[in-house]
C-alpha positions in Angstrom: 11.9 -15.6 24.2 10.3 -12.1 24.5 11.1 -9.0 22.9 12.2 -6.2 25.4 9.5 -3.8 24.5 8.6 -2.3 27.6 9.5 1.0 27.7 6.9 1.2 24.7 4.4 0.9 27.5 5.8 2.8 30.5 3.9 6.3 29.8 0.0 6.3 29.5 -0.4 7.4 25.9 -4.0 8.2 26.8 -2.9 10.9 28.7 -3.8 14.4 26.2 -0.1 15.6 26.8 1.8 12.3 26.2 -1.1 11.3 23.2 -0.2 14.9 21.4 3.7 14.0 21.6 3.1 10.2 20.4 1.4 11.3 17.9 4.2 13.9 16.5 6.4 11.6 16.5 4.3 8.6 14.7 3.2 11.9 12.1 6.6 12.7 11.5 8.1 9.3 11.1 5.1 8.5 9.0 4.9 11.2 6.3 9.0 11.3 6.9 9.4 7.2 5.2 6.9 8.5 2.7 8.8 11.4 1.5 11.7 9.2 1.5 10.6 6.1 0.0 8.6 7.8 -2.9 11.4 9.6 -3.7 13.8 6.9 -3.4 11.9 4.8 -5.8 11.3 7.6 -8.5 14.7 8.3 -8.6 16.4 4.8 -8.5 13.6 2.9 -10.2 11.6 5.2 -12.2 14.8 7.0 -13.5 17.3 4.9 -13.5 15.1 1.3 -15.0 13.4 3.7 -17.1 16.4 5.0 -18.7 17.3 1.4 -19.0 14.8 -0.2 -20.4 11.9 2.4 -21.7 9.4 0.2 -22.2 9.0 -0.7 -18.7 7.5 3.1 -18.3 3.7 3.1 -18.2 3.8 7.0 -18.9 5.8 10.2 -18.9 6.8 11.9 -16.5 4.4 13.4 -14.2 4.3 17.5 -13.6 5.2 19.3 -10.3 1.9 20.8 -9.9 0.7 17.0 -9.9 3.4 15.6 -6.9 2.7 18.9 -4.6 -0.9 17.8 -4.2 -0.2 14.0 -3.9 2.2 15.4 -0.9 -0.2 17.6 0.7 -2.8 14.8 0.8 -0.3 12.5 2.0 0.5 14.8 4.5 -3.1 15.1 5.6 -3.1 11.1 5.7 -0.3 10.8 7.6 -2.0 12.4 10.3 -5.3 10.4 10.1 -2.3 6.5 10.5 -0.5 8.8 13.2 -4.2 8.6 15.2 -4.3 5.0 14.4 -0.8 4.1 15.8 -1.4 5.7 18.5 -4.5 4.3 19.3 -3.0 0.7 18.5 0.3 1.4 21.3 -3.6 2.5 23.9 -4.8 -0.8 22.8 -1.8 -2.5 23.6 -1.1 -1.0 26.7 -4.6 -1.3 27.9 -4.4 -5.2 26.9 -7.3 -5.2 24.7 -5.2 -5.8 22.0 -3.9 -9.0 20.6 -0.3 -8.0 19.9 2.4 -9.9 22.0 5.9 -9.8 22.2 6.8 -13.5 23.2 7.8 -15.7 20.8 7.6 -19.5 21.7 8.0 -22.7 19.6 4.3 -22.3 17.7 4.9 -19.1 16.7 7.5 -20.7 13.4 4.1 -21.5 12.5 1.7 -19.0 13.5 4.0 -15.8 12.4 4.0 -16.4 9.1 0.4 -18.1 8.5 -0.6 -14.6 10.6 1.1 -12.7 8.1 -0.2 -13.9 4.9 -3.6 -13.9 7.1 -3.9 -10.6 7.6 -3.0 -9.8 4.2 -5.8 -12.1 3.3 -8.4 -10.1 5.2 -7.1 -6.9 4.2 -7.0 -7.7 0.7 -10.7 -8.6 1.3 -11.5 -5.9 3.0 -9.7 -3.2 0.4 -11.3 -4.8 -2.3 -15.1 -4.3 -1.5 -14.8 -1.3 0.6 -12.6 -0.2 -3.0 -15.7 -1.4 -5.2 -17.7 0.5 -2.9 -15.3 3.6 -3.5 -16.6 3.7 -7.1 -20.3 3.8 -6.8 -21.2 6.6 -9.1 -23.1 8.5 -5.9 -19.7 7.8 -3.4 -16.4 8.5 -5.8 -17.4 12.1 -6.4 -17.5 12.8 -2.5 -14.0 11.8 -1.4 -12.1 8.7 -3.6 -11.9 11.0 -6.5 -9.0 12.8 -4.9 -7.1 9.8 -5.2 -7.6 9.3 -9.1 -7.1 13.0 -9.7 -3.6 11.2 -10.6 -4.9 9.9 -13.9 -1.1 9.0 -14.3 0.3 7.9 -11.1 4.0 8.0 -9.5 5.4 7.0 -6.3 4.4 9.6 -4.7 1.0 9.2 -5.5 1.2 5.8 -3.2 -0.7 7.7 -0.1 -2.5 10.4 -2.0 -6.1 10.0 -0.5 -8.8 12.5 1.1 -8.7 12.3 5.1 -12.3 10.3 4.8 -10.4 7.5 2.7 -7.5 8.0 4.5 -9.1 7.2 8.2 -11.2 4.2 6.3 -8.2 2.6 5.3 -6.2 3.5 8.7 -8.9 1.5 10.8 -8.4 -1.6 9.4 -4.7 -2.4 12.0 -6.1 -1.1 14.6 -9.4 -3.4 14.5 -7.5 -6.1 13.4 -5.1 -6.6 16.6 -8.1 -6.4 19.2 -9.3 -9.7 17.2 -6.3 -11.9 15.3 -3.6 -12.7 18.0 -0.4 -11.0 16.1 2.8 -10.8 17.3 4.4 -7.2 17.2 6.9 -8.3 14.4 4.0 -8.9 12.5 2.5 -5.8 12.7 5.8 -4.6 11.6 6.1 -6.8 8.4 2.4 -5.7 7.5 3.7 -1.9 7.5 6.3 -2.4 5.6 4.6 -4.5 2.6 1.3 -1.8 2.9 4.2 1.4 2.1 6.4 -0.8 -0.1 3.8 -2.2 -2.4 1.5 1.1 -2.6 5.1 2.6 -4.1 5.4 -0.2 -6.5 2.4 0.0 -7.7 1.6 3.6 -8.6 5.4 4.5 -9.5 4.8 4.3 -13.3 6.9 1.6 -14.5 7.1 -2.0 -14.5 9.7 -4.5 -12.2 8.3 -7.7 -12.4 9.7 -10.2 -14.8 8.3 -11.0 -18.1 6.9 -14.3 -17.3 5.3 -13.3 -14.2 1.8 -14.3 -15.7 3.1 -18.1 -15.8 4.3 -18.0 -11.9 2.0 -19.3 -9.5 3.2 -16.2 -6.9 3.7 -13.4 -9.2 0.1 -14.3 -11.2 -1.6 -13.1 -8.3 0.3 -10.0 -7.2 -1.0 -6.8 -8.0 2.1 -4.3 -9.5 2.2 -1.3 -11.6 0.6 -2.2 -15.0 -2.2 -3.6 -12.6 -3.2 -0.6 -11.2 -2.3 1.7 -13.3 -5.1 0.4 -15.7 -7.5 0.9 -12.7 -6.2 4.7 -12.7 -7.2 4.8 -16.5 -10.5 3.0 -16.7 -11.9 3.2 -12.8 -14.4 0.0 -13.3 -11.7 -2.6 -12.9 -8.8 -3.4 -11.3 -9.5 -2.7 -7.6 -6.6 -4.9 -5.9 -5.1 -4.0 -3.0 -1.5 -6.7 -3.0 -3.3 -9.2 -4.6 -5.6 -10.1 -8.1 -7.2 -13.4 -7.0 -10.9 -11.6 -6.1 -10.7 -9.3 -9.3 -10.2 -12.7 -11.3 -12.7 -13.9 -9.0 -15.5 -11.7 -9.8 -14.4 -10.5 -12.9 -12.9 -7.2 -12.6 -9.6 -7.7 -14.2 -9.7 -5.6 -17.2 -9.4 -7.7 -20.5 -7.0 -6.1 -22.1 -4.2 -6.4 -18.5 -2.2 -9.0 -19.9 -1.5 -7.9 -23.7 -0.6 -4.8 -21.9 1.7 -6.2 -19.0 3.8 -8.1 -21.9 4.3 -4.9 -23.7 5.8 -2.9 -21.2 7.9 -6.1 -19.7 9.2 -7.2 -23.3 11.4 -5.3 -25.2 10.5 -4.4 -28.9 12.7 -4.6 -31.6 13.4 -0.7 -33.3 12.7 -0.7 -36.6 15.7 -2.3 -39.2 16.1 -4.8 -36.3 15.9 -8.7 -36.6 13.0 -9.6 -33.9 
């Protein structure tokens, strides 16, 4: 079975004309689902679950000042993943890539181990190269843009300088000239990257109560998570997941006693507990 994806490759993005049109239209559908999404979440989740249940809130609301920067840096990033879709549809259509549109019988196996395999390495990757971020002689230079949100919201998901912005962009486009990936992969892995960055800088809490005693959501990273990496910079550096923070011993102590309190619901005073 193959995919019918060749119109994708009937122009020669390389060309300057057709690269500076390709790359509009990635810019604009980029920044475009980050405007959208952002504020889709803060209004439905932040808002709404917040005005639901309280405690789930990490912090106040943020100021306007605050979410015009976070969009003009997001703006500026949007350009910098723009490059690096376009230079992942040259890749492909030069056939140095390893993206492919055929699916076959081995690929009920190989999607899905791909997927969870590249969020492996990326999560490796995000984590070191974030570690690195925080060297007292590199954070001053570029990362610090990213935690001038001291309190984050959703729209604080792609705030970054264009130097972190094109550090984090390079990691697809290296990927698929190595890890044989299907295009629906490549797909999924956008989707989780924009999804989860809103999740976990909106500012409020969704996943359950017990999530500590699940063997899946132990190891996923979520608001609380990072928003204590925000606060205190020296731990917490998760990308999706926690398992190399637990590993090296980065999670911050205190993560737990603070995920419970803003997942169970306190009894006002004069109430029974």
């Amino acid at each position: 079975m193959d995919f019918n994806l060749d119109w994708l490759l009937s122009t020669d993005y390389a060309q300057p004309k057709n690269f500076v049109v390709i790359l509009t239209i990635l810019l604009a559908g980029i920044f475009l689902r980050y405007l959208a999404l952002a504020w889709i979440y803060h209004e439905l989740v932040y808002k709404k679950l917040g005005e639901a249940m309280p405690y789930r809130r990490l912090h106040e609301q943020i100021r306007l000042p605050q979410v015009r920067t976070e969009i003009w840096y997001s703006f500026l990033g949007a350009i910098i993943f723009a490059f690096a879709g376009s230079l992942i549809l040259i890749f492909w259509q030069r056939g140095i890539s390893q993206l492919y549109t055929q699916l076959t019988w081995w690929d009920l196996l190989w999607i899905p181990a791909s997927y969870f395999l590249s969020l492996f390495i990326h999560e490796t990757y995000y984590y070191w190269l974030h570690r690195w971020m925080h060297q007292p002689k590199v954070i001053r230079h570029f990362h610090h843009i990213h935690h001038n949100s001291l309190y984050t919201s959703s729209f604080t998901s792609f705030s970054f300088h264009p130097i972190e912005g094109g550090l984090q962009a390079i990691f697809l486009p290296v990927l698929i000239l190595v890890l044989p990936m299907h295009f629906l992969v490549m797909i999924a892995l956008l989707i989780t990257m924009s999804v989860t960055a809103v999740i976990n800088h909106a500012g409020v809490e969704v996943y359950p109560s017990d999530a500590l005693r699940s063997p899946f959501f132990r190891w996923m990273v979520g608001a609380t998570h990072h928003d204590q990496h925000h606060l205190k910079y020296r731990c917490n550096y998760g990308l999706y997941f926690t398992f190399w923070d637990v590993w090296m011993k980065t999670e911050d102590a205190g993560f737990e006693k603070r995920f419970e309190a803003h997942t169970v619901s306190q009894p006002k005073k004069g109430e029974l507990a």
